[in-house]
VEXBA-69724 format. One line per field, with one value per residue (C-alpha): x negated, y, z. Coordinates in Angstrom, 1 decimal. Each point is the difference from the previous one (the first is absolute). Example, Ala and Ser with C-alpha at 12.3 -4.5 7.8 and 13.67 -1.06 7.14 Angstrom:
X	(-12.3  -1.4)
Y	(-4.5  3.4)
Z	(7.8  -0.7)
This chain:
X	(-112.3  1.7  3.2  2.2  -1.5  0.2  3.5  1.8  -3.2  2.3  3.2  -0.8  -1.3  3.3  0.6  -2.2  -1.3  -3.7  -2.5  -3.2  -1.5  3.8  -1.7  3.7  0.2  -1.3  -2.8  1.4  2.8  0.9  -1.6  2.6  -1.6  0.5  -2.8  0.9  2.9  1.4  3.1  3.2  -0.2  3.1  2.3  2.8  1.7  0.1  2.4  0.3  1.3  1.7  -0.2  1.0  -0.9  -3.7  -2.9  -3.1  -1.3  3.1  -1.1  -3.6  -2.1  3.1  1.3  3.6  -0.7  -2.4  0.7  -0.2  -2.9  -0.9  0.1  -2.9  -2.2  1.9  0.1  -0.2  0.7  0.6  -1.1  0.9  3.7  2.5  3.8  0.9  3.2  2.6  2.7  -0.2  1.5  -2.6  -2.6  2.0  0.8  -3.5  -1.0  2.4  0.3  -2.8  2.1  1.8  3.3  1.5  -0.8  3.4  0.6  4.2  -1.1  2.2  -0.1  -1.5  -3.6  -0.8  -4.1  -2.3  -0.3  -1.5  2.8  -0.1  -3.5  0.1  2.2  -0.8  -3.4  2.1  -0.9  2.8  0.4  2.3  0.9  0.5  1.7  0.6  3.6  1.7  3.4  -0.1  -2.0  0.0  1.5  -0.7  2.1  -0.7  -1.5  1.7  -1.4  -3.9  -0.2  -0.8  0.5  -2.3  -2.7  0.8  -0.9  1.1  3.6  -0.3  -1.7  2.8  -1.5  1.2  3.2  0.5  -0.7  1.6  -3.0  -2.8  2.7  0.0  -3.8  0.6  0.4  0.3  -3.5  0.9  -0.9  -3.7  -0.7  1.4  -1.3  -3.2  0.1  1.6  -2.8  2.7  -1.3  0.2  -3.0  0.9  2.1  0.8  0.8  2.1  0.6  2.7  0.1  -0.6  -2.8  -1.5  -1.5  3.0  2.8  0.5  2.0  3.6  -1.0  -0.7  -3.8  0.5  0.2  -3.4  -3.7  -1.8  -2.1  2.6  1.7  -3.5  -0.4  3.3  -1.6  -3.1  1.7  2.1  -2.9  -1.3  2.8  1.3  -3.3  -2.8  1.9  -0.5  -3.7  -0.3  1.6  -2.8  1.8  -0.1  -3.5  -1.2  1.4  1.7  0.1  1.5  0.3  1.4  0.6  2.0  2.2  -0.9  -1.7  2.2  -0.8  -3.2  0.0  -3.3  0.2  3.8  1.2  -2.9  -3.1  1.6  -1.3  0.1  -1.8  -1.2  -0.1  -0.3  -1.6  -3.3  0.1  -3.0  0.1  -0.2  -1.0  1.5  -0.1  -0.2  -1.0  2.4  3.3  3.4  3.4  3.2  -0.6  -2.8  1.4  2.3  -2.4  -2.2  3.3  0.9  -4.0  -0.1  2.4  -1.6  3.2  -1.7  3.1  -0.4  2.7  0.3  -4.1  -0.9  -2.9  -1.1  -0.9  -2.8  -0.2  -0.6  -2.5  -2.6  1.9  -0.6  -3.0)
Y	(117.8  1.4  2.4  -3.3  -2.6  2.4  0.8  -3.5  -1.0  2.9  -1.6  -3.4  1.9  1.6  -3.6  -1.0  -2.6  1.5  -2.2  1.4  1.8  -0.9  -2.8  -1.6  2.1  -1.0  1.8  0.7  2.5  2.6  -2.0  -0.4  -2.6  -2.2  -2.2  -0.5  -2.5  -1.3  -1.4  -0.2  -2.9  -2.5  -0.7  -2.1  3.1  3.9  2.2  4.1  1.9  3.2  3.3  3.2  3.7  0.7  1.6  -1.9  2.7  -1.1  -3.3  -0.2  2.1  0.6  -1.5  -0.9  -3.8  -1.9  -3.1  0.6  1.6  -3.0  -2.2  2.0  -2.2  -3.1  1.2  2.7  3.0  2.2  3.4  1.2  -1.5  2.6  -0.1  0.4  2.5  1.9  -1.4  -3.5  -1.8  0.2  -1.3  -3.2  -0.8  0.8  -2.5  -2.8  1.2  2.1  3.0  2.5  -0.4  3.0  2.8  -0.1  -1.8  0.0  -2.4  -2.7  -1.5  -3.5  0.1  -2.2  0.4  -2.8  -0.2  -2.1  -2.8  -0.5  -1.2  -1.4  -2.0  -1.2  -0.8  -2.2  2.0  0.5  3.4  1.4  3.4  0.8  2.7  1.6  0.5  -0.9  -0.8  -3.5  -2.5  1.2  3.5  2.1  3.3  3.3  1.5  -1.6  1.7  -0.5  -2.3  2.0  -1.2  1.9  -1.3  -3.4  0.1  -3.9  0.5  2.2  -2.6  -1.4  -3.3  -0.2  1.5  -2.1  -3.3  -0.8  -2.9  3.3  2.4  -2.8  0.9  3.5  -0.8  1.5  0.5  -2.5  -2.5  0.8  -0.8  -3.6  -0.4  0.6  -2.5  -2.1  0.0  0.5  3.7  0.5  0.6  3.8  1.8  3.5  1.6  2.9  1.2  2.2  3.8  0.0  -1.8  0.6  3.3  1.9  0.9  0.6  -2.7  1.8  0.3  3.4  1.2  3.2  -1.4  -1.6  1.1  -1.8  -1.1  -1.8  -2.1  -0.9  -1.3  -1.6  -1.6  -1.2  -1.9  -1.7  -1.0  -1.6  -1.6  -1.7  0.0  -0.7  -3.7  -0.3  0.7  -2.7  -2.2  -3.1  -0.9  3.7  0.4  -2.9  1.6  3.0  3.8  3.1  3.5  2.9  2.9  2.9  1.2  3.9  2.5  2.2  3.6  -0.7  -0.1  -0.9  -2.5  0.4  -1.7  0.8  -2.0  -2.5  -2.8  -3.8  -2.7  -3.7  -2.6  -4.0  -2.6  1.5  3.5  1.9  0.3  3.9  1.2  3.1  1.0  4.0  0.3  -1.7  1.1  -2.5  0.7  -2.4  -1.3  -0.9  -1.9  -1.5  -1.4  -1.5  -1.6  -1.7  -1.3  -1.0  -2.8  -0.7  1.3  1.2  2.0  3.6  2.3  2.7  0.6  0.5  -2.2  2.8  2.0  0.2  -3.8  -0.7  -2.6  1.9  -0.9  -3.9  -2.0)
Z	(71.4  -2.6  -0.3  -1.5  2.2  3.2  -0.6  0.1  2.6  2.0  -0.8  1.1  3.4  0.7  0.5  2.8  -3.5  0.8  -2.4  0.5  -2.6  -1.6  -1.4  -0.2  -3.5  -3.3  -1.1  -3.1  1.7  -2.5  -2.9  -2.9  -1.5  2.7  -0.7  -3.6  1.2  -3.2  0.3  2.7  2.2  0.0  2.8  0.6  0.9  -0.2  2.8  -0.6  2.5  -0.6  2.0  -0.6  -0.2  1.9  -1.3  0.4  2.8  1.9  0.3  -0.3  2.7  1.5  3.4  -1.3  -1.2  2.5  -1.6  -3.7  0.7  2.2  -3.5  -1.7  2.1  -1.3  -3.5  -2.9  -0.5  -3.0  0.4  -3.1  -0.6  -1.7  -0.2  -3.5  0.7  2.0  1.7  0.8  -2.6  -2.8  2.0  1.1  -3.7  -0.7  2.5  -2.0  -3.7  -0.7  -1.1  2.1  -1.4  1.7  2.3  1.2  3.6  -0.9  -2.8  -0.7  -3.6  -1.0  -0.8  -2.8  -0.1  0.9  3.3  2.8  0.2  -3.7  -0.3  3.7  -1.3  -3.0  1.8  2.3  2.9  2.6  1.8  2.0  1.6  4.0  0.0  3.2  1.4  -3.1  0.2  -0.9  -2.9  -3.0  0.4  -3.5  1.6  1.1  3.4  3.3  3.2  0.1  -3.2  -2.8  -3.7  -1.0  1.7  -1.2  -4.0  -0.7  0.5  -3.1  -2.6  -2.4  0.4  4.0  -1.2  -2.2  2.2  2.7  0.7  0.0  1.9  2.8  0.1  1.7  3.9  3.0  2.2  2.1  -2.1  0.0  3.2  -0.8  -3.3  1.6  2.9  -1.9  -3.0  -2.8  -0.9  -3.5  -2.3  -0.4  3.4  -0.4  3.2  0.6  3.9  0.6  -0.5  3.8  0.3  -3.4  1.0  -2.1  2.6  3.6  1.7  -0.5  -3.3  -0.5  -0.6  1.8  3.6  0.5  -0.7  -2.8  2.6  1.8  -3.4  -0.2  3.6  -0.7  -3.8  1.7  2.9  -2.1  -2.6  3.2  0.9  -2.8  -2.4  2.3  0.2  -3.8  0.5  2.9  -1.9  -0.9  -3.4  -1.1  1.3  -2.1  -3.7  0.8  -1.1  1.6  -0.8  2.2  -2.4  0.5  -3.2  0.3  1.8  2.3  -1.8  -2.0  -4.2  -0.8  -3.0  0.0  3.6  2.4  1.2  2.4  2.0  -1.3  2.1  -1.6  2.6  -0.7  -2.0  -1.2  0.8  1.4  3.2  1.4  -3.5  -1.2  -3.8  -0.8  -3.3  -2.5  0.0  0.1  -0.1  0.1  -3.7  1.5  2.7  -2.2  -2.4  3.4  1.3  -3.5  -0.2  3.5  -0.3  -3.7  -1.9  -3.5  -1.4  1.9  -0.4  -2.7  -0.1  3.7  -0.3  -1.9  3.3  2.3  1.2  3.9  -0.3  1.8  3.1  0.3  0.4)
């Protein structure tokens, strides 16, 4: 067995998910190439979920998230995702623009780049953002207990600010749950858990007064709680695309933010395959995100990067 195929074989076992001879995975694990998969498969609708500040040791092989690890069975993994940056908020406008805008996390101008909503839009694609804790629909301010602007990159596009119909977009999480039972999910949900359960802050709001361990104890039990539904969910299963991916490593620089841990479950995705070879990185996921849901306008060149197609059937 070898040292690739052994390693996630282990991870599935911390499980009790014992396939013999892990026959569960693909036998391409660790193969960039994927199977020389060409192109991104289209879905009726694409959900990323956000967390926050982990290094990929912290989560894979480690026992702090039994269910997200518990989803490597159900779907892909990328074993060689990077964050692009330090702090956080480069990575999320990476993850919607393309560019990192700023490296400042008290940033609060306008940003006027193509973005996400722009060519969603003109695509005729509806999104909408669940943002955690927020202090009501359409909110565009500044921090407010665990809701952290920051963490939210759409509230800073000048095409929300400048319409109250795409402001009205923004909601509070509570909505998800009833957008999903309700089948009105929009073809592109960006969700953003709060700074508690997002893996970023204890639950008074500190980061000093819990172990890293425990915010992730906290992140997975929450992913289970309110994204495992979405996963269930027979209208999501028939054309549907998820991808867990956290915005930076905790204390690790490699390619700029850290190698961090972003899962692919859904419509078309390997099942239990794990790719180690090419490296991705938000632009990345932004460029998948935009193809998924057949939008052909990709912001500011991020089609450009390594393309995740070896991840889908």
């Amino acid at each position: 067995m070898s040292m690739q195929k052994g390693f996630l074989c282990g991870i599935v076992g911390l499980l009790g998910l014992i396939v013999a001879g892990c026959g569960g995975l693909s036998g391409n694990v660790g193969n960039g190439s994927g199977g020389g998969a060409a192109s991104v498969p289209q879905v009726q609708h694409v959900a990323i979920v956000t967390l926050e500040n982990a290094n990929y040791g912290d989560v894979i092989g480690a026992p702090n998230m039994p269910y997200l690890t518990s989803l490597l069975a159900k779907g892909s993994l990328a074993g060689q995702y990077f964050a692009n940056s330090h702090p956080s908020i480069p990575n999320y406008f990476i993850m919607t623009t393309g560019l990192a805008i700023t490296n400042n996390d008290g940033f609060g101008d306008a940003v006027t780049a193509d973005n996400v909503v722009r060519d969603l839009t003109a695509a005729s694609k509806s999104w909408k953002v669940y943002a955690e804790s927020i202090p009501s629909q359409g909110y565009l301010g500044g921090d407010k207990g665990l809701y952290l602007r920051h963490h939210n990159p759409f509230t800073y596009f000048s095409d929300v600010q400048q319409s109250p119909a795409l402001t009205a977009n923004i909601v509070p999480f509570t909505s998800f749950a009833t957008d999903v039972t309700a089948n009105s999910l929009p073809s592109y949900a960006y969700v953003v858990p709060n700074a508690a359960n997002d893996g970023h802050s204890c639950l008074d709001g500190s980061t000093s007064n819990c172990t890293l361990g425990s915010r992730l104890q906290r992140t997975d039990l929450w992913l289970q709680n309110n994204i495992g539904p979405l996963l269930t969910d027979p209208n999501f299963q028939k054309s549907g695309l998820l991808v867990i991916v956290f915005d930076e490593s905790a204390n690790d620089i490699t390619n700029g933010g850290g190698h961090v841990v972003a899962v692919l479950l859904g419509t078309n995705v390997k099942v239990g395959y794990a790719g180690n070879t090419t490296s991705y990185d938000h632009r990345s996921l932004l460029s998948l995100s935009m193809k998924a849901l057949g939008v052909k306008s990709i912001p500011n060149g991020a089609d450009a990067a390594p393309q995740m197609t070896e991840f889908f059937k």
